[in-house]
Legacy VTK file of the C-alpha trace (Angstrom):
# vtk DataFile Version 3.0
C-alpha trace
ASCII
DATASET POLYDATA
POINTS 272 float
135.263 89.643 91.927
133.923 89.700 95.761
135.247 93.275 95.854
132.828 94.394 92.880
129.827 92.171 94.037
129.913 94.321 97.318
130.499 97.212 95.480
127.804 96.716 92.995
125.363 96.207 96.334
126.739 98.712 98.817
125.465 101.256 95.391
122.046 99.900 95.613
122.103 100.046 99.561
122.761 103.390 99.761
120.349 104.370 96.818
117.453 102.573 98.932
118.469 103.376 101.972
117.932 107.481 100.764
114.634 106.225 99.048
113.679 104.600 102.733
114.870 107.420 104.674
111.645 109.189 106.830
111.844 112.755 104.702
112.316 111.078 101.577
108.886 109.335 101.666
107.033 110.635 98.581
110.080 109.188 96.422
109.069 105.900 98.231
105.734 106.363 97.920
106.116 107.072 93.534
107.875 104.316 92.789
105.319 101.458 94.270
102.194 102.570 95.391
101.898 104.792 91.516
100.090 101.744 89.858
102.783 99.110 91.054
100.593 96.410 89.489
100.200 97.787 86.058
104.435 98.304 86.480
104.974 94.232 87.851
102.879 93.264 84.640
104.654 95.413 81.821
107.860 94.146 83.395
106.780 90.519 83.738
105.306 91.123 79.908
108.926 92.299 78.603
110.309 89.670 80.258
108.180 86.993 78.754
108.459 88.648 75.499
112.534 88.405 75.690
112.123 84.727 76.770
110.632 84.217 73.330
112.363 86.205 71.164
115.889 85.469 73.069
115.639 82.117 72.462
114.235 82.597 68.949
117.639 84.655 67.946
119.599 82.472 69.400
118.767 79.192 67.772
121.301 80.013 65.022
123.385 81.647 66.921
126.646 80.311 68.885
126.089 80.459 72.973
127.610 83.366 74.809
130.619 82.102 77.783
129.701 84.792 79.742
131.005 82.907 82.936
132.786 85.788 84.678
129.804 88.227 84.705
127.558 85.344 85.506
129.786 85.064 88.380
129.192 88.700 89.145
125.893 88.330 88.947
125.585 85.319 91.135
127.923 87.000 93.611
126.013 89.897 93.670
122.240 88.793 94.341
124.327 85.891 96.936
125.930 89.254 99.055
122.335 90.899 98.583
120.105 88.241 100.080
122.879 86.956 102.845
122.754 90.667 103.670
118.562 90.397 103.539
118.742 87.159 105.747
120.814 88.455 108.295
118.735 91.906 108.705
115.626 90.359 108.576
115.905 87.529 110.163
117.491 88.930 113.286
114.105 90.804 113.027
111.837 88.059 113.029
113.806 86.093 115.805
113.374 88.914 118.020
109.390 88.939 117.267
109.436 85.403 118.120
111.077 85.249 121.167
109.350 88.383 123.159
106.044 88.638 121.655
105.414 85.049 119.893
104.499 83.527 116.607
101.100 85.173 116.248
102.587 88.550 116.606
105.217 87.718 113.741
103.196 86.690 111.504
100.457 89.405 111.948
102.415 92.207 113.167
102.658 95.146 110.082
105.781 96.911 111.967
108.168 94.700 109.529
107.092 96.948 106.638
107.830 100.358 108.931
110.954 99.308 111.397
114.059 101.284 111.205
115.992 98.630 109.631
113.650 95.779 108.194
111.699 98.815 106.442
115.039 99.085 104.233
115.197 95.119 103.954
111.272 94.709 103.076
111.252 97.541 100.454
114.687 96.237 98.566
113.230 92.892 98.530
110.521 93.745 96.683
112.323 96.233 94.169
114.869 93.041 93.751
112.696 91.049 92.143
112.603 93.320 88.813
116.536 93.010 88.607
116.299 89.095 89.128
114.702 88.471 86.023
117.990 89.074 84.649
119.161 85.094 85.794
117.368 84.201 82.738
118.837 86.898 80.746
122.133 84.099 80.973
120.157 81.228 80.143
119.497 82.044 76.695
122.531 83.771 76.055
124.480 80.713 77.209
121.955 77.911 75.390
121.060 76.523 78.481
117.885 74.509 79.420
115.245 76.846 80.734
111.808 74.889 82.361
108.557 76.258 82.867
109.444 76.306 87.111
111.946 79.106 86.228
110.588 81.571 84.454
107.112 80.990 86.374
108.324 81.287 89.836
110.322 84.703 88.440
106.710 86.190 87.390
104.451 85.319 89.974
107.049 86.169 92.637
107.303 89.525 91.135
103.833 90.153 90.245
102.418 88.733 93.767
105.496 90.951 95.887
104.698 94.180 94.142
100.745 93.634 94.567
101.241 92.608 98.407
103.816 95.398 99.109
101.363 98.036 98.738
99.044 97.090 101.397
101.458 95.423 104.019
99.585 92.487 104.459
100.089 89.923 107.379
102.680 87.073 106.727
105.062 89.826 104.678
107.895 89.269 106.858
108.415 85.253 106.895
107.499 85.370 103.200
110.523 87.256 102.612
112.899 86.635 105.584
112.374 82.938 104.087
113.395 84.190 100.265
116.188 85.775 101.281
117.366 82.930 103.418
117.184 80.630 100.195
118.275 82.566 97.702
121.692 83.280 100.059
122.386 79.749 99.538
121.192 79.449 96.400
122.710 82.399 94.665
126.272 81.307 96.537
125.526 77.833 94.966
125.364 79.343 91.397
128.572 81.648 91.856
130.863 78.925 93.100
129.522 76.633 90.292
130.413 79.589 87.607
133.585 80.031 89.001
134.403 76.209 88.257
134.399 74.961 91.094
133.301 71.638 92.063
130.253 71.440 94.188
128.379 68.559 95.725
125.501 67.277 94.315
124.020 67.634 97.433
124.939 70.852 98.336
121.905 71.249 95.319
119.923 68.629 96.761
119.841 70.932 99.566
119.134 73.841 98.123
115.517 72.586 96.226
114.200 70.494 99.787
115.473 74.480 101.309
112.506 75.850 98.948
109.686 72.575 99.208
110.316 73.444 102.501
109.540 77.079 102.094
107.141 76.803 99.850
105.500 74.764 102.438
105.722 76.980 105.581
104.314 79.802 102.979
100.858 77.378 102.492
101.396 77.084 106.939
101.746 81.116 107.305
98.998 81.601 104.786
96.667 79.203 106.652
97.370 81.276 109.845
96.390 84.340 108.548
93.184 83.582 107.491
92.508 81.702 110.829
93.754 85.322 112.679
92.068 87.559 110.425
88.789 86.121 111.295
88.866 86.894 114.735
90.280 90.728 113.076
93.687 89.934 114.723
95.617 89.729 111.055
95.781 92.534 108.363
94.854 90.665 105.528
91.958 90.690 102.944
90.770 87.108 101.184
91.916 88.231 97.562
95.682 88.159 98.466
95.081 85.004 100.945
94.153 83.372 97.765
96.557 84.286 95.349
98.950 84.054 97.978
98.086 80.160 98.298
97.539 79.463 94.838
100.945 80.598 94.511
102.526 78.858 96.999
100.648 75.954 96.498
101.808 75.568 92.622
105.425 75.790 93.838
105.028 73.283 95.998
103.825 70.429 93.382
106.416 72.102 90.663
109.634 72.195 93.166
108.376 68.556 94.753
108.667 67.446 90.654
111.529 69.103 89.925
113.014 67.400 92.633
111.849 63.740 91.586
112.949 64.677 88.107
116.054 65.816 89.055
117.356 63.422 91.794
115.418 60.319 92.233
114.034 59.872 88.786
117.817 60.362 87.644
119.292 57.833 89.563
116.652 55.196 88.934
117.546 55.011 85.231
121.519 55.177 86.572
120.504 51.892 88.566
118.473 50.471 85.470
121.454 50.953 83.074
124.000 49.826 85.221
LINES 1 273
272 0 1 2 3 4 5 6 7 8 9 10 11 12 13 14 15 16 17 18 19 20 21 22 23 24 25 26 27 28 29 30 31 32 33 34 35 36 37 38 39 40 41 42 43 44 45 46 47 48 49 50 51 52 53 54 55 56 57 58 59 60 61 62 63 64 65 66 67 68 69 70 71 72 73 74 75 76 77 78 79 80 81 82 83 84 85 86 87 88 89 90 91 92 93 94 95 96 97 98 99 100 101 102 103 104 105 106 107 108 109 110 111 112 113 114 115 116 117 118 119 120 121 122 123 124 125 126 127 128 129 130 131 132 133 134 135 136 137 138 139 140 141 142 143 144 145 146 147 148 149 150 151 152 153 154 155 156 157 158 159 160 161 162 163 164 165 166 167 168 169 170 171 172 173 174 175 176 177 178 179 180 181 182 183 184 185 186 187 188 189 190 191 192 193 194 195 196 197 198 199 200 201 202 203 204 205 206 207 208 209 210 211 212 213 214 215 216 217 218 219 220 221 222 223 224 225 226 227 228 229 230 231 232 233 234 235 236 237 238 239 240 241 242 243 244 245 246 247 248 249 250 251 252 253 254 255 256 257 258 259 260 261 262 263 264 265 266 267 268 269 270 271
């Protein structure tokens, strides 16, 4: 199963990795900057029409197993984004440590290095395949909240809006999600494969994003300080939907959470 999760990724590394490549730049240039925004919104409006009519169809219908390709798929996106964490963040540690915190979070030469180009342009193509987590939701009659299919289209819709004009904060914004989503997604395969995993190994996992979703409202707050004094590439629009964003994930994850864990084991205690 690990053989055909790196298989399935070293396929879309080398077909981005052509697509990145310095004399194949018109093929990178089609495929986002040709209306990406109209594109993020028919895909997130497909994918909210499935969420409907999925879950319609299958209220009289048996659930689907489907545990060993969810296990494929969890493997998959968990190789992907360890990849994306390692790349990218020995990127950003290397900004940090010789030119300093302003420079990584204004600097635009994430979205142009030799490798972190790759990294920054497959993260953002990635989050059109991801919608497919929910795809084994409804198949398999599970629970899906409003936090779920939410954070799937604003991530999506804000990533492929952003993209386009490499704006400032672009590389801890994703450096970050792929840092999460390697635990997260490796959380998800080992619990489809059956085996038994902490409760807080998951724990974890949702303080991992409050605290993202919290340095994103820090990195946002930066760049509007910088670009003030024209030091940041940014324009107020994005700052805003940027924080919006960020800012409804943080009060969503910080309930989940309560929900979750602490509001669960309250009404353990009161039944006991």
């Amino acid at each position: 199963m690990l053989f055909e999760a790196i298989t399935f990724v070293g396929i879309f590394y080398s077909s981005i990795r052509k697509a990145t490549q310095s004399n194949s730049s018109d093929k990178l240039s089609s495929l986002l900057e040709f209306s990406p925004v109209k594109k993020s919104f028919l895909f997130s409006a497909l994918y909210a029409a499935f969420i409907f009519g999925g879950r319609h169809l299958m209220n009289k219908r048996a659930k689907f197993e489907l545990r060993k390709p969810l296990v494929l798929w969890s493997l998959t996106l968990a190789v992907f984004s360890i990849f994306g964490a390692l790349r990218t963040g020995a990127y950003m540690v290397y900004i940090l440590m010789t030119k300093g915190l302003k420079q990584s979070v204004c600097d635009q030469s994430f979205y142009n290095g030799p490798v972190s180009k790759f990294w920054a342009y497959a993260f953002v193509l990635s989050k059109a395949p991801e919608l497919g987590d929910t795809i084994f939701i409804i198949l398999r009659k599970q629970k899906l909240i409003f936090l779920h299919w939410y954070h799937h289209i604003t991530v999506l819709l804000y990533s492929w809006y952003s993209y386009k004009d490499m704006v400032a904060g672009g590389g801890w914004f994703m450096t970050m999600n792929y840092g999460v989503h390697a635990v997260m997604y490796s959380y998800y395969a080992l619990r489809a494969a059956g085996f038994r995993v902490s409760r807080k190994f998951a724990m974890f996992i949702t303080l991992s994003q409050i605290t993202q979703m919290l340095m994103g409202c820090v990195i946002n707050y930066l760049v509007f300080y910088w670009m003030q004094h024209d030091q940041c590439h940014s324009h107020f629009q994005n700052i805003f939907w940027s924080s919006l964003m960020y800012l409804s994930y943080l009060v969503l994850f910080c309930h989940f959470f309560f929900e979750a864990y602490i509001g669960k084991r309250r009404k353990t205690t009161k039944a006991e």
